[in-house]
C-alpha beads as a LAMMPS data file, in Angstrom:
LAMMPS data file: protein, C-alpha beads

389 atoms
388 bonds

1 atom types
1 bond types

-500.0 500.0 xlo xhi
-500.0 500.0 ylo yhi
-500.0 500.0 zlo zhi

Masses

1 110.0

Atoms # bond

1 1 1 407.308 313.063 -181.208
2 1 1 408.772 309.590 -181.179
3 1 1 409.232 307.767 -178.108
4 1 1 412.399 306.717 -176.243
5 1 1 411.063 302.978 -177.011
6 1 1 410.833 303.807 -180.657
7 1 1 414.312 305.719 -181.060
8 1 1 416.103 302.910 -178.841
9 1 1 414.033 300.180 -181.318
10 1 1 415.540 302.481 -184.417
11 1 1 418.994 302.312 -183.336
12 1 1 419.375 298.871 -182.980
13 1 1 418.948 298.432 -186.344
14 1 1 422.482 300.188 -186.383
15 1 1 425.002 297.587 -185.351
16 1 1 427.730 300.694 -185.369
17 1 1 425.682 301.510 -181.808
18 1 1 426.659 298.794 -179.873
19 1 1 430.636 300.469 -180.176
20 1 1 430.337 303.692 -180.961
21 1 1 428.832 306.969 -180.753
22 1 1 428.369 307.527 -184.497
23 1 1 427.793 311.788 -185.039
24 1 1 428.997 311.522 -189.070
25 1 1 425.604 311.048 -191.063
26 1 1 426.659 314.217 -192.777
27 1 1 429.839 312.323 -194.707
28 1 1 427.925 308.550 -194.681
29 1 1 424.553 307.376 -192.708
30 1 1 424.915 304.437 -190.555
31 1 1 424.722 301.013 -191.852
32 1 1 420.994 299.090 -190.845
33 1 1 420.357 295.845 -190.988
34 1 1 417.410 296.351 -193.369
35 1 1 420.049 297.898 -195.987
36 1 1 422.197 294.939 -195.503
37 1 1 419.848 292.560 -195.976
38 1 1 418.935 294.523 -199.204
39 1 1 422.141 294.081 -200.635
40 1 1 421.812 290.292 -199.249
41 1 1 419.001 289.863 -201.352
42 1 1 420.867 290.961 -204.421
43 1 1 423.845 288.624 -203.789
44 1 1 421.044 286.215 -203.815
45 1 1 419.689 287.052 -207.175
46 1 1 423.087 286.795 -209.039
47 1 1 423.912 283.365 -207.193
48 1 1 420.488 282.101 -208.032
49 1 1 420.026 283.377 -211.578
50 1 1 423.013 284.967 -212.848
51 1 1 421.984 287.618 -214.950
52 1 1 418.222 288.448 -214.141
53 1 1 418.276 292.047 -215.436
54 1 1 414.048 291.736 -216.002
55 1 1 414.285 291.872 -212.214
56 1 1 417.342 294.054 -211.702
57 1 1 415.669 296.932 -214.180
58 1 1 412.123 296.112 -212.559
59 1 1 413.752 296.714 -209.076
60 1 1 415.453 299.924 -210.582
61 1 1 412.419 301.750 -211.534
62 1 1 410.714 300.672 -208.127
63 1 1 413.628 302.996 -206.767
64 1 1 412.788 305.341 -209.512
65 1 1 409.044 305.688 -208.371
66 1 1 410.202 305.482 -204.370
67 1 1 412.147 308.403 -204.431
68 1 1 409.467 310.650 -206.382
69 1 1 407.408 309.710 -204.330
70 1 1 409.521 310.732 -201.267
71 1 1 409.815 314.240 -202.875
72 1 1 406.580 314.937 -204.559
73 1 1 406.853 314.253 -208.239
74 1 1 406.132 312.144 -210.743
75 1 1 408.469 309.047 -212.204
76 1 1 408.952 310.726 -215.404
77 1 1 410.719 314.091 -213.608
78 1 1 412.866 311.695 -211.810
79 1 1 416.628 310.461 -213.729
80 1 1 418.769 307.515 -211.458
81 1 1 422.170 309.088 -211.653
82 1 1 425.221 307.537 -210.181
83 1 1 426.461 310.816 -208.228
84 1 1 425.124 314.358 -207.747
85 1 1 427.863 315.209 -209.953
86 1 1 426.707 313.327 -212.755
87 1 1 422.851 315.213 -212.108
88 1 1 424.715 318.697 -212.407
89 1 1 426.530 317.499 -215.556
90 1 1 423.521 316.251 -217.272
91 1 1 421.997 319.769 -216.806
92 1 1 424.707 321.895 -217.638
93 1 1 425.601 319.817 -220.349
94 1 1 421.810 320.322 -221.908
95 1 1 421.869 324.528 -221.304
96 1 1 422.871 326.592 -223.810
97 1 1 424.891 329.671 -222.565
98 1 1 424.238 332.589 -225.010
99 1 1 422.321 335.687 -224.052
100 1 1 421.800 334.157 -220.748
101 1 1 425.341 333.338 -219.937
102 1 1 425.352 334.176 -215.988
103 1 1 425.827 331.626 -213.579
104 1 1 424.982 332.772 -209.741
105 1 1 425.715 330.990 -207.058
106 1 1 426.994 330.878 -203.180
107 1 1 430.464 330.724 -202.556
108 1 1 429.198 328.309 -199.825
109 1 1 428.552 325.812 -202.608
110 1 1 430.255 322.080 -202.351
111 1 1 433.267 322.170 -204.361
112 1 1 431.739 319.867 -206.935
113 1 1 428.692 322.209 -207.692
114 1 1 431.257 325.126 -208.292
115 1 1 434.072 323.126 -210.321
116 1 1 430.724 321.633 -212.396
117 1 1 429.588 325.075 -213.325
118 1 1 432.984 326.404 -214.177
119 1 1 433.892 323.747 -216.208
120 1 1 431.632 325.434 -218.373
121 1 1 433.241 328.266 -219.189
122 1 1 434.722 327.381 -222.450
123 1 1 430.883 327.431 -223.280
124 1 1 430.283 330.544 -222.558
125 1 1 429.557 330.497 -218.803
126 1 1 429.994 333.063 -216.841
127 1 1 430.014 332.178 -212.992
128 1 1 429.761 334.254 -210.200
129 1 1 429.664 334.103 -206.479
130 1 1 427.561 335.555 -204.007
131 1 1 429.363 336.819 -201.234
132 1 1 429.293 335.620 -197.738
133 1 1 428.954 337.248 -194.507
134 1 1 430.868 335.685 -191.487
135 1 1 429.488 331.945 -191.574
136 1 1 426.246 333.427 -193.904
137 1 1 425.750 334.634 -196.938
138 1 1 422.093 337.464 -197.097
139 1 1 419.834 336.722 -199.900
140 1 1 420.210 340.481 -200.756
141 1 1 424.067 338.983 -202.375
142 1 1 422.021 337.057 -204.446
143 1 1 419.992 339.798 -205.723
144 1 1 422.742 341.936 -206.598
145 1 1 423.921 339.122 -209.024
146 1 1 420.715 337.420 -210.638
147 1 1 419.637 340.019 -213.587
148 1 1 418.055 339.443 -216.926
149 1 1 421.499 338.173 -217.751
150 1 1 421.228 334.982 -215.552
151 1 1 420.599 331.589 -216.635
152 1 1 420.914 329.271 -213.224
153 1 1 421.012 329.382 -209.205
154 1 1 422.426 326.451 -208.438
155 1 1 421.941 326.529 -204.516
156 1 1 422.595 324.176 -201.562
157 1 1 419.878 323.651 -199.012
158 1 1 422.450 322.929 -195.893
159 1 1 425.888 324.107 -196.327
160 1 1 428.041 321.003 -195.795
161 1 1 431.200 323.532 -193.864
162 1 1 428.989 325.274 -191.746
163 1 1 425.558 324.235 -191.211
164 1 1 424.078 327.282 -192.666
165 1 1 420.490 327.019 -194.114
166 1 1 419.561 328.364 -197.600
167 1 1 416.413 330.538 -197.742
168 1 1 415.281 328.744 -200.806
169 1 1 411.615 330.169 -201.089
170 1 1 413.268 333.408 -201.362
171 1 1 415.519 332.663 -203.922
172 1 1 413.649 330.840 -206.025
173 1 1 411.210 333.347 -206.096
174 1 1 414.026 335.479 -206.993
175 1 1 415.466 333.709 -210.183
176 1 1 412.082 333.094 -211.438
177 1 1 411.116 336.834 -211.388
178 1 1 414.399 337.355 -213.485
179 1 1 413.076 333.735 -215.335
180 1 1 416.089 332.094 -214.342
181 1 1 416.698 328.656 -213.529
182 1 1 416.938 327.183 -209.958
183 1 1 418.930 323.852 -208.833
184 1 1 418.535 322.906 -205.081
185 1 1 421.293 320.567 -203.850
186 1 1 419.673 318.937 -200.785
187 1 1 422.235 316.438 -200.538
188 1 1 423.287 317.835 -196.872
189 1 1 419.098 317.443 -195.749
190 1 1 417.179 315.124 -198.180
191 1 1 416.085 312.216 -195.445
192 1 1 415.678 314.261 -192.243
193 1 1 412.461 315.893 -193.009
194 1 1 409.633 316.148 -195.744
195 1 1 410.394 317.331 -199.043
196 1 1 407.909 318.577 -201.220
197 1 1 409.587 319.618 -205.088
198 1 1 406.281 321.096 -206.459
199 1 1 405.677 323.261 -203.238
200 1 1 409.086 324.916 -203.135
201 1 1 408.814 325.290 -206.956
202 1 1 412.398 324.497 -207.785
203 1 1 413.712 323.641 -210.998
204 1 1 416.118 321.057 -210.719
205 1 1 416.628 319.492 -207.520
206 1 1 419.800 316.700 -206.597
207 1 1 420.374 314.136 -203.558
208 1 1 422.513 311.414 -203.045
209 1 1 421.942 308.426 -200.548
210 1 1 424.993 307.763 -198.885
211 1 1 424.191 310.382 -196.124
212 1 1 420.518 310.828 -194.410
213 1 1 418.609 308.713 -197.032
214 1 1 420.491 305.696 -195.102
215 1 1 421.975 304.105 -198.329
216 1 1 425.679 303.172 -200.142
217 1 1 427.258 305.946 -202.087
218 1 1 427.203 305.500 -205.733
219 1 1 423.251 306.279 -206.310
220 1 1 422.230 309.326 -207.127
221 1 1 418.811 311.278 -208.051
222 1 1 418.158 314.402 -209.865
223 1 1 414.431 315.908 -210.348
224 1 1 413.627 317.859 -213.429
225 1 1 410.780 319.893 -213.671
226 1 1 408.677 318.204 -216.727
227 1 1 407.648 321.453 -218.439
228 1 1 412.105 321.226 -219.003
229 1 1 412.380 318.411 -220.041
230 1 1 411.642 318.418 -223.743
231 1 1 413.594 321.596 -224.029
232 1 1 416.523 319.777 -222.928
233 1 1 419.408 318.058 -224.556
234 1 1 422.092 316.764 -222.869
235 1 1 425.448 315.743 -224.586
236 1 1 426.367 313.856 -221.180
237 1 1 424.231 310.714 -221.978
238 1 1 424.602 307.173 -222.992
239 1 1 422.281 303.633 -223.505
240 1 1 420.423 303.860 -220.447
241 1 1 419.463 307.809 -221.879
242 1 1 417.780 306.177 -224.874
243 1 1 413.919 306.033 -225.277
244 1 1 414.687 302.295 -225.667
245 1 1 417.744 301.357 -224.266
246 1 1 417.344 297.743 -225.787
247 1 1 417.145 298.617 -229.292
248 1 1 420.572 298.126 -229.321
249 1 1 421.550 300.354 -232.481
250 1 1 424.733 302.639 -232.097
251 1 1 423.297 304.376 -235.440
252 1 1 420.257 305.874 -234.026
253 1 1 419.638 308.824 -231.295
254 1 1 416.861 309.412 -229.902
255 1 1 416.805 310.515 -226.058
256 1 1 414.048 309.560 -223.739
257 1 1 411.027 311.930 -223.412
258 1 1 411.349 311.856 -219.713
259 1 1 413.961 312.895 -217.175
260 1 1 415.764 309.078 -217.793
261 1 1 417.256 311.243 -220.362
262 1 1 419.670 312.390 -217.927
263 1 1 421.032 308.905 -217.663
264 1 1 423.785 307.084 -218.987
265 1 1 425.264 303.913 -218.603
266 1 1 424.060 300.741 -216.791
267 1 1 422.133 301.277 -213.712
268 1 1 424.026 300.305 -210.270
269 1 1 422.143 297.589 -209.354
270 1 1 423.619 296.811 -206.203
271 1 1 423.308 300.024 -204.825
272 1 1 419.574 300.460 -205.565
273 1 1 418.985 296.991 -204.306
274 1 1 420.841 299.178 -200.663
275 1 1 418.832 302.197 -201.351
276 1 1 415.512 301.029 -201.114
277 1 1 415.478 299.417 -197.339
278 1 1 416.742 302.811 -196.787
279 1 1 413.322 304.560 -198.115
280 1 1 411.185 302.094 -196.966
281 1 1 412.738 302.470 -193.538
282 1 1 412.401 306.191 -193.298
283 1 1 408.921 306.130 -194.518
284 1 1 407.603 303.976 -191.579
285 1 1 409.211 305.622 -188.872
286 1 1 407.522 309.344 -190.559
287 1 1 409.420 312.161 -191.968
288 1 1 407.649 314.853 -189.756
289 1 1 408.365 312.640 -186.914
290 1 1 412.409 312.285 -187.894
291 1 1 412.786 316.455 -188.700
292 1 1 411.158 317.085 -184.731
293 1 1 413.409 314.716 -183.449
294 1 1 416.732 316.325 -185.495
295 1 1 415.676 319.208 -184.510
296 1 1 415.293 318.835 -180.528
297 1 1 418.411 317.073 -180.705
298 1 1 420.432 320.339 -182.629
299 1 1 419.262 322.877 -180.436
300 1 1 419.974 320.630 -177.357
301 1 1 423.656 320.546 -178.637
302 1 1 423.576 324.568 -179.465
303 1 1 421.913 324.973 -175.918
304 1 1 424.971 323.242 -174.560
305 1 1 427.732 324.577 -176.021
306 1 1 426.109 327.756 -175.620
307 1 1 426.620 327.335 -171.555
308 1 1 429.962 326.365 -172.226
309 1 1 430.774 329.468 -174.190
310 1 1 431.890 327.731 -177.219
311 1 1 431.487 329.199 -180.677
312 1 1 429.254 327.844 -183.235
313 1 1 429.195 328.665 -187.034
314 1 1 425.874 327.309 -187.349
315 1 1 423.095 329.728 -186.998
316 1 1 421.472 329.211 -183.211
317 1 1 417.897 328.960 -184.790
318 1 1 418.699 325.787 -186.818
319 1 1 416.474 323.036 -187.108
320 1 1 419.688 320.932 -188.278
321 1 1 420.552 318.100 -189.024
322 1 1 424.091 319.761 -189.120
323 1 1 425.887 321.511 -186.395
324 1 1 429.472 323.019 -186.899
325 1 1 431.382 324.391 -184.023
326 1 1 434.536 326.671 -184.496
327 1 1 437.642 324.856 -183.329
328 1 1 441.007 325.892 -182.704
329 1 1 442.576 322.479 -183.624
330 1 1 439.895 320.523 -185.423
331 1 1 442.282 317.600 -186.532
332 1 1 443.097 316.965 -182.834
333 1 1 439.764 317.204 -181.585
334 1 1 438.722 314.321 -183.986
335 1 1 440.974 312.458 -182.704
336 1 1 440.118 313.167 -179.243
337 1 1 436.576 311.902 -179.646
338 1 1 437.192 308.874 -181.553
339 1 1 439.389 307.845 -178.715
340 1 1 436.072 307.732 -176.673
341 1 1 434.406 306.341 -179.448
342 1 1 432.789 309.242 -180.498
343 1 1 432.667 309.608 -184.661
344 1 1 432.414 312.883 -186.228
345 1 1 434.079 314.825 -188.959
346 1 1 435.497 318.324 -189.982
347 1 1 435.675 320.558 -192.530
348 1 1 438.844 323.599 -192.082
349 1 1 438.050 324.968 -188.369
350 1 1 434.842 323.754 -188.044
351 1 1 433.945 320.020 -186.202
352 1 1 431.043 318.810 -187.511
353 1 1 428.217 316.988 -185.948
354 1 1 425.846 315.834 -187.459
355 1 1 421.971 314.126 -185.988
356 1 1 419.453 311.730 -187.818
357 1 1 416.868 309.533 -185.970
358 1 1 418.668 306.955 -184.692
359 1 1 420.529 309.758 -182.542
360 1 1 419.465 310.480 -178.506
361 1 1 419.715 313.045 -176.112
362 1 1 422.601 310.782 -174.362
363 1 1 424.201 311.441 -177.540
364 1 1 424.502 314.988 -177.028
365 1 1 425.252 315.067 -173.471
366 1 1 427.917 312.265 -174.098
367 1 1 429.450 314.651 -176.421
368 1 1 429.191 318.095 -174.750
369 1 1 431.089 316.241 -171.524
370 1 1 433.962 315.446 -173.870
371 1 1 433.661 319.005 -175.302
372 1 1 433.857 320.599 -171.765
373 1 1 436.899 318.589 -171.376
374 1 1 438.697 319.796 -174.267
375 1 1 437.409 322.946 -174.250
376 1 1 440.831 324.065 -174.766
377 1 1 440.693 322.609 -178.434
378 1 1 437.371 324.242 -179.195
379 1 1 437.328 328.299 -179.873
380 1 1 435.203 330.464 -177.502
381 1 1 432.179 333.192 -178.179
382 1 1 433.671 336.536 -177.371
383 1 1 431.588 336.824 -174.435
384 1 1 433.009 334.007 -172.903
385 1 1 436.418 334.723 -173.641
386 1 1 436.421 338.086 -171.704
387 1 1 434.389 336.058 -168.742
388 1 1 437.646 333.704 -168.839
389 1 1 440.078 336.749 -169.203

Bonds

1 1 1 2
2 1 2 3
3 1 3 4
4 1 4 5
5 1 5 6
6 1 6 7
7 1 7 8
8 1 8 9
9 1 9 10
10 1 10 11
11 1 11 12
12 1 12 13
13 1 13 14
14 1 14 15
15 1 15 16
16 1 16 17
17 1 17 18
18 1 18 19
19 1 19 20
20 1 20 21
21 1 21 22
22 1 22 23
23 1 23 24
24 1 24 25
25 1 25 26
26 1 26 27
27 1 27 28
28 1 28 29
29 1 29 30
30 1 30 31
31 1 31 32
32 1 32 33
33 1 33 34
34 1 34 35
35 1 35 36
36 1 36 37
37 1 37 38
38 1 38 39
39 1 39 40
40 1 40 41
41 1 41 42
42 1 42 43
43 1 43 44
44 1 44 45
45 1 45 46
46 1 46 47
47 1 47 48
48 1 48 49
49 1 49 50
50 1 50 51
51 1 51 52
52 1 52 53
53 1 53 54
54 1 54 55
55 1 55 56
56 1 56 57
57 1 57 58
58 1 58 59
59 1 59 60
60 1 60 61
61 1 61 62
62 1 62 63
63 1 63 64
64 1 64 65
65 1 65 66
66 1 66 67
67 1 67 68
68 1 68 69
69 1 69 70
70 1 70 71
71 1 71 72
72 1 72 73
73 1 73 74
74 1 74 75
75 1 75 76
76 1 76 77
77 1 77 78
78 1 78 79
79 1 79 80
80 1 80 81
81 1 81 82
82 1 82 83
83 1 83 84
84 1 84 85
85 1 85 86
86 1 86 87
87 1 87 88
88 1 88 89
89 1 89 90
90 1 90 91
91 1 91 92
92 1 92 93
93 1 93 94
94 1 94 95
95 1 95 96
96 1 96 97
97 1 97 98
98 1 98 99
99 1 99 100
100 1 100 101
101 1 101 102
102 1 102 103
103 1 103 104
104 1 104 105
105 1 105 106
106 1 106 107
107 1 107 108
108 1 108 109
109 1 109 110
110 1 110 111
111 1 111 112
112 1 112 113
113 1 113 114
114 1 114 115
115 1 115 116
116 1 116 117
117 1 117 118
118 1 118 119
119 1 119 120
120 1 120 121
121 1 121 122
122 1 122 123
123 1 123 124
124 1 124 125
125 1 125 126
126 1 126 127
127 1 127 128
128 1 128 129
129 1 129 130
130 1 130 131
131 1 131 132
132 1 132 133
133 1 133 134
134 1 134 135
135 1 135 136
136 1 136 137
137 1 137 138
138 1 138 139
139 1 139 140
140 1 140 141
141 1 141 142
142 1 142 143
143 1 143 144
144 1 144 145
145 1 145 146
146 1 146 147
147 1 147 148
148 1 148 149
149 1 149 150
150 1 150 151
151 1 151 152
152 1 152 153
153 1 153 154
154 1 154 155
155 1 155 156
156 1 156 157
157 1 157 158
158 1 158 159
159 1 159 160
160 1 160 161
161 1 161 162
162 1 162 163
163 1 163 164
164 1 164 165
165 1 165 166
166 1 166 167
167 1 167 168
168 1 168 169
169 1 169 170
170 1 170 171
171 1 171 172
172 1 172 173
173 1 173 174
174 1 174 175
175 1 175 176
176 1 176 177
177 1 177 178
178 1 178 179
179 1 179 180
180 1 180 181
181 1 181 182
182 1 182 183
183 1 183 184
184 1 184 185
185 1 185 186
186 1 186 187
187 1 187 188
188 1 188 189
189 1 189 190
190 1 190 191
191 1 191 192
192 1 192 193
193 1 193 194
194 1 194 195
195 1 195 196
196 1 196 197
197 1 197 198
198 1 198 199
199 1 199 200
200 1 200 201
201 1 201 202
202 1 202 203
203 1 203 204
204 1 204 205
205 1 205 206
206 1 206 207
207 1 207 208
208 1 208 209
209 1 209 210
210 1 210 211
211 1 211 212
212 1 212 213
213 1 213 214
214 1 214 215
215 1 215 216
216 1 216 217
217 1 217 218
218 1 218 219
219 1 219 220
220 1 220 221
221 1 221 222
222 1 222 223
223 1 223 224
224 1 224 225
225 1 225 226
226 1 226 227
227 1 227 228
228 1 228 229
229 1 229 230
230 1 230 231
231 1 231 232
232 1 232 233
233 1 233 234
234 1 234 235
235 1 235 236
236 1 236 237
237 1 237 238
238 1 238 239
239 1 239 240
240 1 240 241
241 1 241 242
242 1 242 243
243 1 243 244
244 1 244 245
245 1 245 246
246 1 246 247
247 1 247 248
248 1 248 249
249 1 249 250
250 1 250 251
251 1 251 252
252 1 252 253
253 1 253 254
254 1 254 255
255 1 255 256
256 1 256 257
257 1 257 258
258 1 258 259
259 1 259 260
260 1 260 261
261 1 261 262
262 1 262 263
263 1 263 264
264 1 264 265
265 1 265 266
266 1 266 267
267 1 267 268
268 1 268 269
269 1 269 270
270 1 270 271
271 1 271 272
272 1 272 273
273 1 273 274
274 1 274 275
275 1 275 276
276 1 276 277
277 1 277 278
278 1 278 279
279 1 279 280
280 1 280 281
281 1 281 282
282 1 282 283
283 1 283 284
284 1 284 285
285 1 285 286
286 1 286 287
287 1 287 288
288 1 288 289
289 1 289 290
290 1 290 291
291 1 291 292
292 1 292 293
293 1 293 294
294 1 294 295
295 1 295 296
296 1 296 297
297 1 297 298
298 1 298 299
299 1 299 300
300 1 300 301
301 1 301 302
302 1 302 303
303 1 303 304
304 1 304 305
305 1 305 306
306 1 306 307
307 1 307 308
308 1 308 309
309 1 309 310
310 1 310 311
311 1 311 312
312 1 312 313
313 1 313 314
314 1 314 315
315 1 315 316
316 1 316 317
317 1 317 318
318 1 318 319
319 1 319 320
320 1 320 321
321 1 321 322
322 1 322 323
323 1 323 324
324 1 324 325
325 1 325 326
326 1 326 327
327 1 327 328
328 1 328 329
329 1 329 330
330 1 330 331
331 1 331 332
332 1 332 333
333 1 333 334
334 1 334 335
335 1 335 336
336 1 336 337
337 1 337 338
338 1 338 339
339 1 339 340
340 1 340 341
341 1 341 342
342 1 342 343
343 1 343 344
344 1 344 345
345 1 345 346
346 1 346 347
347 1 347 348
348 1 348 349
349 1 349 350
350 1 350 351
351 1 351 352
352 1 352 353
353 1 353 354
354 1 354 355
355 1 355 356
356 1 356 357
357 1 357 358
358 1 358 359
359 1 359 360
360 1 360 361
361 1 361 362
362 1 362 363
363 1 363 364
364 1 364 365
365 1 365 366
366 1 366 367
367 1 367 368
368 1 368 369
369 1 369 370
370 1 370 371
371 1 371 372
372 1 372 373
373 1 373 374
374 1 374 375
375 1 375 376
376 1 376 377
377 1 377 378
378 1 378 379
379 1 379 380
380 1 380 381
381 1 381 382
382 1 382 383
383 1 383 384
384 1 384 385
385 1 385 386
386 1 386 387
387 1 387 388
388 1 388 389
């Protein structure tokens, strides 16, 4: 486990600390001064040399080879998109929907992987939801759904409403024995705990940077399986898609043999120049040692409002990083906490709070006082509501 030493060393890297109580990592991680500095350094590189793009391109496949790294692939699986959007596009832009037309997913989904998917329906798609149950949704509505007929499970490892946690091993285990595709969205996870691609077996896999990978928004990655890759054509493409992007010759087509395929136009420099402190930083503190630290610090919150009777829609065995408690005015009780400098987010009924390393047990406490306070803005567990009656 980390120390108090280490965590109170970590979050002075934040400057947001020395105001605030910052419980959002969920919509945007916390600015360091180790991604600053990164974006410093490329400030520094167009004052100095203007146009450098040897360096710029060198510095984007360093970020190409840090992230598969970080999830257990190879370079060549790995594509530098410029949103999870864009990853999802590139795929469903290369499948073909004919035979294998279905499209199963959770109606938990992001909006983004849903709208993605049924934008293809004047393809031939055919999407369909798995149905939840209360603030879950059983892998057994899954299995109902997926049938020879199937051609992808997109899936989302942490719902971003509720904090509810995917059984992926199950699933994917469950589209491949139908030989269907799966796509894991970890966007809601990737950066609080080790992530191993080739272990959970998944087919495509997406994650951004803006949230618990510590970076800006505007970089993206998506991970294709290589055995795919060939088989795969995507019509979303562009120059940087190319097997050489500098033969500049509108005339020819040929994509590249790896997963840069799923690329377009030119790379964001400036954001992977932010993205990388973000790795590098993560890396040295230890991903085991960040997912035991999220995860004492969840079910120290659950533990909490659990004595106060409030009710959560997260599941009570979650290892986090997200927790989502039922509210009965959600917009008020934002505003509530930010007036004690408390910053968190919400999503319908639910307030969301969210935990990375750089959070403390102070952190929780600080915000279960406020919640006791307001309890009156929070809904209560049926239990506790007939204790109060």
């Amino acid at each position: 486990m980390l120390t108090e030493k280490q965590i109170r060393e970590i979050r002075s890297r934040f400057r947001i600390f020395q105001s605030k109580i910052y419980l959002n990592t969920c919509s945007q991680g916390a600015l360091s001064d180790a991604v600053e500095d990164g974006f410093h350094d490329y400030i520094n590189s167009w004052h100095e040399q203007g146009s450098p793009w040897e360096t710029w391109v060198g510095r984007y496949e360093e970020a190409r080879t840090a992230f598969a790294r970080f999830i257990n692939a190879s370079p060549d699986e790995v594509a530098i998109v410029t949103s999870v959007s864009a990853g999802i596009n590139g795929i469903a832009s290369a499948l073909n929907f004919g035979e294998r037309s279905k499209v199963v997913m959770g109606e938990f989904e992001f909006p983004t992987m849903g709208q993605v998917w049924l934008g293809q329906r004047p393809r031939g798609a055919d999407v369909q939801f798995a149905k939840a149950q209360g603030n879950s949704i059983p892998t057994s509505a899954y299995e109902a759904l997926i049938d020879r007929h199937t051609l992808i499970v997109p899936l989302s490892h942490v719902c971003f409403k509720n904090g509810f946690r995917t059984h992926v091993g199950v699933l994917t285990q469950m589209a491949h024995a139908a030989d269907a595709l799966l796509m894991l969205d970890d966007y809601q996870d990737c950066g609080t705990r080790p992530v191993d691609v080739k272990a959970m077996d998944v087919d495509f896999y997406v994650a951004g940077t803006l949230k618990y990978l510590l970076g800006p928004p505007g970089l993206a990655f998506l991970y294709v399986r290589k055995e795919l890759i060939p088989s795969l054509a995507p019509t979303v493409t562009g120059w940087f898609g190319q097997a050489n992007p500098f033969a500049y010759n509108p005339q020819h087509f040929e994509l590249s043999p790896t997963a840069r395929r799923f690329e377009s136009g030119s790379p964001s420099v400036p954001n992977v120049y932010g993205a990388m402190p973000g790795f590098r930083m993560l890396q040295q503190i230890g991903m085991e040692q960040i997912a035991k630290h999220v995860e004492e610090l969840t079910q120290a919150l659950l533990q909490r409002t659990r004595e106060l009777g409030i009710l959560a829609k997260t599941p009570a065995e979650t290892v986090g990083p997200l927790v989502v408690l039922q509210a009965a005015d959600s917009a008020q009780l934002l505003r509530v906490l930010a007036q004690t400098g408390i910053v968190a987010s919400s999503r319908f009924d639910g307030l969301r709070i969210s935990f990375h390393v750089y959070n403390t047990l102070d952190d929780v406490e600080t915000v279960a006082e406020i919640l006791k306070k307001n309890i009156h803005l929070l809904t209560l567990a049926p239990t506790s509501v007939e204790e109060h009656g």
